[in-house]
C-alpha positions as CSV (number, residue, x, y, z in Angstrom):
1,X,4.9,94.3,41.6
2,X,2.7,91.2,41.3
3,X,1.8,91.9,37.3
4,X,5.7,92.2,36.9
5,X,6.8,88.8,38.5
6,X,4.0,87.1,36.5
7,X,5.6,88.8,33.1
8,X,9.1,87.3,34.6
9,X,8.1,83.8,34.8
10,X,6.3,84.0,31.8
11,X,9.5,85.1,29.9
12,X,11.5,82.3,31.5
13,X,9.1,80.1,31.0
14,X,8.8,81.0,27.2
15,X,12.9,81.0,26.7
16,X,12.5,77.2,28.5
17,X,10.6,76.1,25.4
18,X,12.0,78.0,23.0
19,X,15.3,76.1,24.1
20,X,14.0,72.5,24.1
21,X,12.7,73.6,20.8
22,X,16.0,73.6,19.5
23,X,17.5,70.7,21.7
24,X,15.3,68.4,20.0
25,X,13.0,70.0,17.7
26,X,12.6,66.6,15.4
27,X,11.1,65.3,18.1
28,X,9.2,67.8,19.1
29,X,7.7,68.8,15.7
30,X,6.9,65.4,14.9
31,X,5.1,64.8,18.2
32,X,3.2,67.7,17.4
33,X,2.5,66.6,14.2
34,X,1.0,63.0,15.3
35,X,-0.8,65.3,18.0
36,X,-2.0,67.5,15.0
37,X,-3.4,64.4,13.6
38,X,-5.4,62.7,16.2
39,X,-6.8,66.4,17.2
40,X,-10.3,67.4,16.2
41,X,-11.3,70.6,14.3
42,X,-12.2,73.3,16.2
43,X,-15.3,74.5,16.2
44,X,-15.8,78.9,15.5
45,X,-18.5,80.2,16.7
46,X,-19.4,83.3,15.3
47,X,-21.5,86.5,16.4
48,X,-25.1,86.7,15.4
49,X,-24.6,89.1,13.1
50,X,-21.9,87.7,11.1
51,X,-22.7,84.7,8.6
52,X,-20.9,81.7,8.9
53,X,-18.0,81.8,6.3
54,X,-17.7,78.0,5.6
55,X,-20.1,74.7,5.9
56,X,-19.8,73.9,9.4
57,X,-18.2,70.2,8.1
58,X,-14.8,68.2,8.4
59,X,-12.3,69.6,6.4
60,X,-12.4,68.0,2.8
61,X,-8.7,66.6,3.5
62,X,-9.6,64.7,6.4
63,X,-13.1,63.1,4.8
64,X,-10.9,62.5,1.8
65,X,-8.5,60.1,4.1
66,X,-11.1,58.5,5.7
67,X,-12.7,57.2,2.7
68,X,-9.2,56.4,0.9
69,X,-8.7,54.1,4.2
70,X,-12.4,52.4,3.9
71,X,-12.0,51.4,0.1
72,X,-9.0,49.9,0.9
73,X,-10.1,47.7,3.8
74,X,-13.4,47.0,1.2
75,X,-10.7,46.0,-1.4
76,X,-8.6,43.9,0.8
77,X,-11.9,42.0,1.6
78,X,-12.5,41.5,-1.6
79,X,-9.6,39.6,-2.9
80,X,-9.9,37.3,0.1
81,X,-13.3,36.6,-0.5
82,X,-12.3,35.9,-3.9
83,X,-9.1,33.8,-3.1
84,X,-11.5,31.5,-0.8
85,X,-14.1,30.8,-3.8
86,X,-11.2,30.1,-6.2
87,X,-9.8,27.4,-3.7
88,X,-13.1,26.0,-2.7
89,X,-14.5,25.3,-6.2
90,X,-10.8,23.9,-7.1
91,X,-11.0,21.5,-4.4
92,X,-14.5,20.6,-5.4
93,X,-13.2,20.4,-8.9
94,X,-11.0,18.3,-8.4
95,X,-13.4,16.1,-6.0
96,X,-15.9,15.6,-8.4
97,X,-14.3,16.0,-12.0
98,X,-10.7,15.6,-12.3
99,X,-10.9,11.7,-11.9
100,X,-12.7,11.6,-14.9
101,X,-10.0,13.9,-16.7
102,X,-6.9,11.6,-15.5
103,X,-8.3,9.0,-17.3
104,X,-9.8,10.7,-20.4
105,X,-13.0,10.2,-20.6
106,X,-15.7,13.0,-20.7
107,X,-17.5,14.4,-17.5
108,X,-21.2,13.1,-19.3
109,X,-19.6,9.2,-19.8
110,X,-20.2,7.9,-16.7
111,X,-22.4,9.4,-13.7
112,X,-21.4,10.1,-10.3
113,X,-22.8,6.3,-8.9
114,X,-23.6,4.7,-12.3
115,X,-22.5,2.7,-15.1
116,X,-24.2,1.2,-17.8
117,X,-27.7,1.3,-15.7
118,X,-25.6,-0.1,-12.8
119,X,-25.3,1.4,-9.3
120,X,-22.7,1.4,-7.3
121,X,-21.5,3.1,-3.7
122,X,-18.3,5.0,-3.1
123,X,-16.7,4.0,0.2
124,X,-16.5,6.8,2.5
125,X,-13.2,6.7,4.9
126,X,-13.0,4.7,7.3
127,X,-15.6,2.2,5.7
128,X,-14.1,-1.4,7.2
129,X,-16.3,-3.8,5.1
130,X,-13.2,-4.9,2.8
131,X,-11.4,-5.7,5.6
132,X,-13.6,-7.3,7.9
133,X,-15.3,-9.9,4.5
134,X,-11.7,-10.2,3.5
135,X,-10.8,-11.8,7.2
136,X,-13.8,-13.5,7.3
137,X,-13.3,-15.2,4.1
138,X,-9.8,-16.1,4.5
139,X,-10.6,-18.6,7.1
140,X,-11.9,-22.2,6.7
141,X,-14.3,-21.8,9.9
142,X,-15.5,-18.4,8.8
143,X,-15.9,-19.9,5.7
144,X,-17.6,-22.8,6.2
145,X,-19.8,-21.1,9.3
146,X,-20.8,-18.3,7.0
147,X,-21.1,-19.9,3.8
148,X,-19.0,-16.6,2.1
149,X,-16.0,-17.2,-0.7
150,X,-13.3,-14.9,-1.4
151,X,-12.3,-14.7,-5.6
152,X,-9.5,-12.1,-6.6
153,X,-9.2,-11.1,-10.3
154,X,-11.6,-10.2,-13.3
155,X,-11.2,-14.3,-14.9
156,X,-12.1,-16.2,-12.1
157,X,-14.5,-14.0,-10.9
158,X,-16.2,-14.3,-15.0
159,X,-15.9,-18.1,-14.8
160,X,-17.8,-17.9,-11.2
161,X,-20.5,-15.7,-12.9
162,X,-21.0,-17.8,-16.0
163,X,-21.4,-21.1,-14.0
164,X,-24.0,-19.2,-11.5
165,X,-22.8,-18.3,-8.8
166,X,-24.0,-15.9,-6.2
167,X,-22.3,-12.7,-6.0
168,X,-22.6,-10.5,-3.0
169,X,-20.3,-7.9,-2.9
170,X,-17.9,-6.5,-6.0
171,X,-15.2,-3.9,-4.7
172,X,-12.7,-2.2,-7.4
173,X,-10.9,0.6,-7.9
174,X,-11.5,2.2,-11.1
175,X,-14.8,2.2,-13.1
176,X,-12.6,0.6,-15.9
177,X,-12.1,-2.6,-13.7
178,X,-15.9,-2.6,-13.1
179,X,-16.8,-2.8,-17.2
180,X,-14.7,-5.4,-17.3
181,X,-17.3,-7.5,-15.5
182,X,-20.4,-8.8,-16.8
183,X,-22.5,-6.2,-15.6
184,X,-26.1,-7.9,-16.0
185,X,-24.7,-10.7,-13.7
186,X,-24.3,-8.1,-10.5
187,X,-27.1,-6.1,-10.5
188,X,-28.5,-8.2,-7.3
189,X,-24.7,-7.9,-5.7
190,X,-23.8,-4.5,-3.7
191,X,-20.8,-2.5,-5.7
192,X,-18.3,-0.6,-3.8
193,X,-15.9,1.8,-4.9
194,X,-12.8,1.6,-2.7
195,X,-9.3,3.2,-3.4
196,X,-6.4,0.9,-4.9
197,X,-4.2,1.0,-2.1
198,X,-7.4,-0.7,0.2
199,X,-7.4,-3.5,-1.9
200,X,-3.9,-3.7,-2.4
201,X,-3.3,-4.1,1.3
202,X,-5.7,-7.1,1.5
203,X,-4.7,-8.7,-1.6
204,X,-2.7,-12.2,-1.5
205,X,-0.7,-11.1,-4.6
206,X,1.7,-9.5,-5.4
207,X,0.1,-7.0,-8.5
208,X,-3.3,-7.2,-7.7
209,X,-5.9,-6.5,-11.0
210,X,-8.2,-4.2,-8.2
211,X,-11.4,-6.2,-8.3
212,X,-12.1,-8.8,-5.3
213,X,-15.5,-10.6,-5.1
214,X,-17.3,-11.8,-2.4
215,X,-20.0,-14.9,-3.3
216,X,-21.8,-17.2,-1.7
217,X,-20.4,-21.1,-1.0
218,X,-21.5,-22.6,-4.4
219,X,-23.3,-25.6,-4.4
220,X,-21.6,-28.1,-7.3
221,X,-25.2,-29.7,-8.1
222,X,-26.7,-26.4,-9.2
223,X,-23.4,-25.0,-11.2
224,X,-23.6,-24.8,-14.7
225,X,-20.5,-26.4,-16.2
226,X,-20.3,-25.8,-20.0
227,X,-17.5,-29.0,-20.7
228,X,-20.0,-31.5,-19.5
229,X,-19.6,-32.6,-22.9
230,X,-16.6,-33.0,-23.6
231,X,-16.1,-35.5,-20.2
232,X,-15.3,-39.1,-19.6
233,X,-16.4,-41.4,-16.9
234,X,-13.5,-40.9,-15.0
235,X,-13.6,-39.8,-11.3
236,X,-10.6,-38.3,-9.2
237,X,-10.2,-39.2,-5.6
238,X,-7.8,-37.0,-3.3
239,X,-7.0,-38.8,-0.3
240,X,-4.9,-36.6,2.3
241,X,-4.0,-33.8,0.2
242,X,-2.4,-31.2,2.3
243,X,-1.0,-28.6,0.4
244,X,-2.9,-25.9,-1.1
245,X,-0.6,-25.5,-4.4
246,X,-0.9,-29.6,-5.1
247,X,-4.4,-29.5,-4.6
248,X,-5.0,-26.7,-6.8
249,X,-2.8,-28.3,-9.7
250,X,-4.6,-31.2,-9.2
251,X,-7.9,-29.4,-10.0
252,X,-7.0,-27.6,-13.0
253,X,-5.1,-31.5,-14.4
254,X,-8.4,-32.8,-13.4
255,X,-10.8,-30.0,-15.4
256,X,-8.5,-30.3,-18.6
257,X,-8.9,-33.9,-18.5
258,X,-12.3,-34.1,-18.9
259,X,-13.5,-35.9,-15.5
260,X,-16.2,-36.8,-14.3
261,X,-16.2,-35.3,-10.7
262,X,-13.1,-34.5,-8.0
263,X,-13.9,-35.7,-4.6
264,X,-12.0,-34.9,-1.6
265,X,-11.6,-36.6,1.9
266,X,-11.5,-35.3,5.5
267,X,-8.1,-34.6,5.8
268,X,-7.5,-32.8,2.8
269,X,-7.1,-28.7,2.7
270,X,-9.9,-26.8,1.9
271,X,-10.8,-26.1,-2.0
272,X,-12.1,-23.0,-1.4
273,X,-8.6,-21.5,0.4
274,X,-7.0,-18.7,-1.7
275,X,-4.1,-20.2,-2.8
276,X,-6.1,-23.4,-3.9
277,X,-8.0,-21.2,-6.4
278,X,-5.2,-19.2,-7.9
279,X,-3.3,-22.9,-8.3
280,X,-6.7,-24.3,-9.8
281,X,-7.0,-21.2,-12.5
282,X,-10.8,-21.6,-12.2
283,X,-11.6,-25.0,-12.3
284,X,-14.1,-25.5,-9.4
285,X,-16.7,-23.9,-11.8
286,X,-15.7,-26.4,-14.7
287,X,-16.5,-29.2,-12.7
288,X,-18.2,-31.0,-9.8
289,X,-15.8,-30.9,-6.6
290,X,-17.3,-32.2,-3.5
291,X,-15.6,-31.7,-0.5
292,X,-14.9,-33.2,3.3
293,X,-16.1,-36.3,2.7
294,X,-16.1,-39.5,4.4
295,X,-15.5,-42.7,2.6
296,X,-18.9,-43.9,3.0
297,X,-19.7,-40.2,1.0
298,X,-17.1,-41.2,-1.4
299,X,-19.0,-44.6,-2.8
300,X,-22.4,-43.0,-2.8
301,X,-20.8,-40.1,-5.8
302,X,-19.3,-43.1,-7.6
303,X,-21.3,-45.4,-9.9
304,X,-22.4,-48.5,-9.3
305,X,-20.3,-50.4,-11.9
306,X,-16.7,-48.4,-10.6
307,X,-13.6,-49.8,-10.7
308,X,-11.0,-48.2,-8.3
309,X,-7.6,-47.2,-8.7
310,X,-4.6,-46.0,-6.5
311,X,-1.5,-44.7,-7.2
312,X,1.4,-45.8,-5.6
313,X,4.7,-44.1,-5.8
314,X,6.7,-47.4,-5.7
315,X,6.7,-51.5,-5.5
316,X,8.9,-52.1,-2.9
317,X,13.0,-51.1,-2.5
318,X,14.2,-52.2,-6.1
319,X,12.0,-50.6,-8.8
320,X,13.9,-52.1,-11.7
321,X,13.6,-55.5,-10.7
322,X,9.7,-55.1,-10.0
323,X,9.3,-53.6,-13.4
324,X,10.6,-56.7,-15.1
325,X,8.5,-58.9,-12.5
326,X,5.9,-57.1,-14.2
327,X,6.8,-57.2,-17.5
328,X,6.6,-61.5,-17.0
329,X,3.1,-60.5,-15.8
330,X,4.8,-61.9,-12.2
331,X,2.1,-60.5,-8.9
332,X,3.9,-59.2,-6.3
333,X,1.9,-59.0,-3.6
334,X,3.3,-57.7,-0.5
335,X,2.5,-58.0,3.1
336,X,3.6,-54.8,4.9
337,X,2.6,-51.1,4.7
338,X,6.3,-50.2,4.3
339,X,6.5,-52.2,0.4
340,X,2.9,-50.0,-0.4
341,X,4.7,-46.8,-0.9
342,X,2.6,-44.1,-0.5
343,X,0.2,-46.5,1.7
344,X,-0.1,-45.8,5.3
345,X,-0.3,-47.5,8.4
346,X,-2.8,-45.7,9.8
347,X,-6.9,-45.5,9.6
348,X,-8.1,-41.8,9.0
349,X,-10.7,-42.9,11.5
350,X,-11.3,-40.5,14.7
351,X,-12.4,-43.2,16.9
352,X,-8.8,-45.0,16.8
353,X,-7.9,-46.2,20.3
354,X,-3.8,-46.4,20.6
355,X,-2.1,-49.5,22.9
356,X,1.4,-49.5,24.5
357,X,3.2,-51.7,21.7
358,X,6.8,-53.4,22.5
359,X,9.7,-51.8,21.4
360,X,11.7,-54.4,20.6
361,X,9.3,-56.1,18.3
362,X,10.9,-56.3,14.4
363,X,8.6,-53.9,12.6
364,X,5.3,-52.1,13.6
365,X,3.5,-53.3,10.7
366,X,3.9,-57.0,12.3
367,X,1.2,-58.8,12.7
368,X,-1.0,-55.8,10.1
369,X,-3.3,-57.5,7.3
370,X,-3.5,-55.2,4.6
371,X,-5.8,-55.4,1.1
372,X,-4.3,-57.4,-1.6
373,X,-4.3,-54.9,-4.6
374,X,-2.0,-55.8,-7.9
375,X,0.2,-53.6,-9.6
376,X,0.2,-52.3,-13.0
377,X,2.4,-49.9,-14.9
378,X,0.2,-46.9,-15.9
379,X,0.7,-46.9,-19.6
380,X,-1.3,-50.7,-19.3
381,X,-4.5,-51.3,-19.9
382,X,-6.4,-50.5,-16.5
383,X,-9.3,-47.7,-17.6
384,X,-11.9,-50.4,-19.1
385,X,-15.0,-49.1,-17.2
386,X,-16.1,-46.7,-15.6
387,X,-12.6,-45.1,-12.9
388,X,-12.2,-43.1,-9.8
389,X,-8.5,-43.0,-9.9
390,X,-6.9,-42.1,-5.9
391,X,-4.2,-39.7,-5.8
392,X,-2.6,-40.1,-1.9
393,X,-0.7,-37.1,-0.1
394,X,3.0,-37.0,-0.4
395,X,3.3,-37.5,3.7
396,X,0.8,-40.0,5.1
397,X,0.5,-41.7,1.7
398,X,-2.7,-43.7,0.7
399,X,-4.8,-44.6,3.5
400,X,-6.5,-48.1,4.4
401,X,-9.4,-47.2,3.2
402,X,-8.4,-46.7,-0.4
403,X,-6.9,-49.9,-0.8
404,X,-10.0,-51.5,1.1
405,X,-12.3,-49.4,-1.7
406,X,-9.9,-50.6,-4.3
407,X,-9.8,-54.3,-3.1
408,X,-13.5,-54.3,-3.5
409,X,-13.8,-53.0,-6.8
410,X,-11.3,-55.1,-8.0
411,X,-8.6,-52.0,-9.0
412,X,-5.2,-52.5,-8.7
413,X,-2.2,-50.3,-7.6
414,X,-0.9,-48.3,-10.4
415,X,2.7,-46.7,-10.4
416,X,5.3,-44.7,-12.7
417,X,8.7,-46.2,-13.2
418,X,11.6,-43.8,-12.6
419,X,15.2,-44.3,-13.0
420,X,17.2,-45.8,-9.9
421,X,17.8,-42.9,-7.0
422,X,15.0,-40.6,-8.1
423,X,12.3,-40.0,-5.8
424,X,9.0,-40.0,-6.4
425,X,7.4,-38.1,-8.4
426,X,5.2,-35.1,-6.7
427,X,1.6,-35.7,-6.8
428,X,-0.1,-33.3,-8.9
429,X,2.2,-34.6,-11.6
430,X,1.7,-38.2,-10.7
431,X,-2.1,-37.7,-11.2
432,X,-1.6,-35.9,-14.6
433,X,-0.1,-38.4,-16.1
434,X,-2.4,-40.9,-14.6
435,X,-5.7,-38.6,-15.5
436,X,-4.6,-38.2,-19.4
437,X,-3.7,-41.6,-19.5
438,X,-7.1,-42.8,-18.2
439,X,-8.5,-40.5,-20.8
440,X,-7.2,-41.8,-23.4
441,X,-8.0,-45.3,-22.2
442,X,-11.7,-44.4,-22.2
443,X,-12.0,-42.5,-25.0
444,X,-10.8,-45.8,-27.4
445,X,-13.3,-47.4,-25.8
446,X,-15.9,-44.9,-26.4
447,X,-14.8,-44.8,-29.8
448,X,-14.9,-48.4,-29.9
449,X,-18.7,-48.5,-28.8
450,X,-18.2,-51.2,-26.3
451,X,-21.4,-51.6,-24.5
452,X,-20.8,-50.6,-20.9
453,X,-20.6,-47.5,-22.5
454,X,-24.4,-46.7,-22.8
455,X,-24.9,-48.4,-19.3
456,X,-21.8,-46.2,-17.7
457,X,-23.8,-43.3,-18.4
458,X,-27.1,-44.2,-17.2
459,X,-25.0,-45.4,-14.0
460,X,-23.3,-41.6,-13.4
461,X,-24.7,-39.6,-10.7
């Protein structure tokens, strides 16, 4: 009875799969066919006296897969491996070659730090020396505390070279810039290859050539000036000049004139300052220019035998009528520092002590005893020796201390007639009138061979 209820469930059990078999016999094949796949080989074991009928191995199907699936991992491997060399030996291409191809020239022109038997560094990022000798030289205490110039641009940074001075840092952009340079003059100065936009950030202009130079303060007695001969005996004075674009004009008028020297007060703006050199187009290395000096400075870099001038900007309220007092070789001769024009009322001493003063008194000048200095038109014969000619700034004027230095030299005040209701004239172009006028004064003496001549120039400094 047992044996036959076992054969019942087994029937039951058997038409129970047999009926989910065709329920859902997609799924079920195909789970047995995933199971199939995961499933090992069976092993036979056979009797002993039986040999075995196969090699007792993996079937050849299954090794056959398994090394399918390997070489395509290996080959997948591969092509990355290769995709990461190609990109890295682009990237170093491009880091060490194809600079050289953007601007034509073969790889074997020019080494990796060397030009023409010249070394030079490559500024790695975030290198802050630009910046930090660009601030530095952009101030007047810097400057001066240091002793460190700024020059921008491949011509005033020749003319610096080829008068002497002392370069200590070059930094440009291209190797181009740097052959543009006379390379035997830097080989004592450290050159650094920075990236355009670096120096176009610190640049004062607005298309900046990519070369700035940093060199030491020059010293005008050991700068070799190549127009010494071609100068006259002629001195410029600059009394008070304040703005950077006058002064610099007044340097360059002063170099193509031929002088002497240019001295500048206490008071004036610094020659060194950026904007003075671009205005000056490289004169402070055609010429002697001695700055922040005190008038007792001034006389010791004039000559002994020196006659003074000043220029004025105007004889007192009506011009026409004191160009025909002059004409009639009539002196006028005023008493206040309001008639001087350009003359002011005030010492450029430090030690001035101020008093309370009465406000209803007539004038401010009351009571004030100026030098008396006569006035000449420009185009008259004034330049007969040896001239420092005084060019004042357009807002405090002349100072005291000028007419005083002119008074004792016997000079006289020299202006430029102008119609009526014109202002003056601006300074720089004042003192280029004055300065080629003087020049050709002196030359037709020179020419002349008057004999202060030979003394004048045993007399210059």
């Amino acid at each position: 009875m047992a044996a036959y209820m076992r054969n019942v469930m087994l029937l039951v059990s058997r038409e129970q799969t047999s009926f989910l078999t065709r329920g859902c016999g997609a799924a079920v094949i195909s789970k047995r066919y995933v199971r199939g796949l995961r499933r090992k080989p069976v092993r036979v074991l056979f009797p002993d006296a039986e040999e075995d009928p196969g090699p007792k191995t993996k079937p050849q199907p299954r090794v056959e897969d398994q090394h399918e699936r390997r070489g395509k991992k290996e080959v997948e491997k591969k092509k990355k491996e290769v995709k990461v060399t190609a990109t890295a030996a682009a990237e170093h291409h491009e880091d060490r070659g194809s600079f050289r191809n953007r601007r034509n020239e073969p790889p074997e022109s020019v080494s990796e730090d060397q030009v023409d038997d010249v070394r030079f560094e490559r500024a790695a990022p975030g290198d802050k020396r630009l910046a930090r000798l660009v601030s530095v030289a952009r101030s007047r205490t810097f400057r001066e505390h240091q002793g460190k110039i700024l020059l921008e641009g491949r011509r005033l940074i020749c003319d610096a070279l080829d008068a002497g001075a002392n370069p200590q840092m070059v930094f440009f952009s291209t190797v181009d810039r740097l052959r543009e340079l006379p390379l035997d003059k830097l080989k004592r100065a450290t050159l650094v290859k920075v990236k355009f936009q670096e120096i176009k950030i610190w640049s004062d202009v607005v298309a900046p050539q990519g070369v700035i130079a940093i060199f030491s303060l020059p010293d005008p007695s050991r700068l070799n000036f190549a127009n010494t001969g071609h100068s006259v005996p002629l001195s410029l004075i600059c009394d008070n000049i304040r703005d950077p674009g006058n002064l610099g004009t007044m340097l360059r008028c002063a170099a193509a004139a031929g002088c002497h020297n240019v001295l500048l007060t206490k008071g004036c703006v610094d020659a060194w300052e950026p904007k003075v050199l671009r205005a000056a187009m490289g004169a402070h290395f055609r010429l002697p220019i001695y700055p922040n000096l005190s008038w007792d400075a001034v006389e010791n870099h004039l000559p002994k035998r020196v006659t003074v001038q000043v220029a004025d900007s105007g004889c007192g309220p009506d011009r026409s009528r004191e160009t025909e007092d002059l004409e009639a070789n009539v002196s006028h001769k005023p008493s206040k520092a309001g008639d001087y024009g350009w003359v002011s009322t005030r010492r450029s001493h430090t030690d001035v002590h101020y008093e309370e003063y009465d406000s209803d008194s007539d004038s401010e000048d009351e009571g004030l005893s100026l030098p008396k200095v006569d006035t000449k038109l420009y185009h008259e014969s004034w330049a007969q020796s040896p001239t420092a000619l005084v060019i004042g700034g357009e807002t405090n004027g002349l100072s005291l201390e000028a007419l005083e230095l002119a008074e004792k030299t016997g000079g006289q005040r020299l202006f430029i007639p102008v119609v009526p209701d014109v202002d003056s004239l601006n300074s720089a172009m004042a003192a280029s009138i004055l300065l080629f006028e003087g020049r050709k004064q002196l030359l037709k003496l020179i020419q002349s061979g008057r004999k202060w001549k030979t003394k004048a120039e045993g007399q210059l400094p």
